[in-house]
C-alpha positions in Angstrom: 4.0 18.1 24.4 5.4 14.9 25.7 5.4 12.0 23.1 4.7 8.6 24.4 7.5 6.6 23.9 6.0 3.1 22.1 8.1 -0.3 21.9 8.5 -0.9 18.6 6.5 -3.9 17.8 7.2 -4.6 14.5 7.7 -8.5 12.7 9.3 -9.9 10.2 7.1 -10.1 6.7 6.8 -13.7 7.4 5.1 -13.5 10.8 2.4 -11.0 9.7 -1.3 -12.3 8.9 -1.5 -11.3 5.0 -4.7 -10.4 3.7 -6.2 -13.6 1.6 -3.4 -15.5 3.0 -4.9 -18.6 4.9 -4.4 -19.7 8.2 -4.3 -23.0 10.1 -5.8 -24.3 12.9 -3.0 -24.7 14.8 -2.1 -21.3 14.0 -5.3 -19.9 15.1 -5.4 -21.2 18.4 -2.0 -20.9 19.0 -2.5 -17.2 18.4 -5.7 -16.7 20.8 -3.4 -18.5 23.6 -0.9 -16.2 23.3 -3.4 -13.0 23.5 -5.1 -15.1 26.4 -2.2 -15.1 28.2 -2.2 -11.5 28.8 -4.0 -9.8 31.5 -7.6 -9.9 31.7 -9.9 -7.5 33.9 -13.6 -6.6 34.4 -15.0 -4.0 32.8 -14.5 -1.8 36.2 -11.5 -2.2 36.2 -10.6 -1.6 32.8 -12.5 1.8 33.4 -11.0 2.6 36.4 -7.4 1.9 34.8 -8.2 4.0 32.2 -9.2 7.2 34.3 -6.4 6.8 36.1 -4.1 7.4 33.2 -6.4 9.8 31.8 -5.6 11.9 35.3 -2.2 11.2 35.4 -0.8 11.5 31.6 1.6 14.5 30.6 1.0 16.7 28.2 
């Protein structure tokens, strides 16, 4: 069995949301423009990506 190799996405302590730990405005939105800036596609095409790497994975 292949393992899938995963960049390791890890942060320092001080960049992680804590539970009860608030956050502000500014840091709310800038974290929705950064996840905005990704890619974004229809729900077809999120299907269609995802049978293709259903067909083509390695086991």
């Amino acid at each position: 069995m292949k393992k899938n190799e995963v960049e390791d996405q890890t942060k320092d302590l001080k960049e992680k949301v804590i539970p009860g730990d608030p956050l502000s405005q500014g840091e709310i939105v800038d974290g929705i423009l950064t996840v905005e800036v990704g890619p974004l596609a229809a729900v077809k095409e999120s299907k269609e990506a995802f049978e293709h790497w259903i067909s083509h994975r390695d086991f």
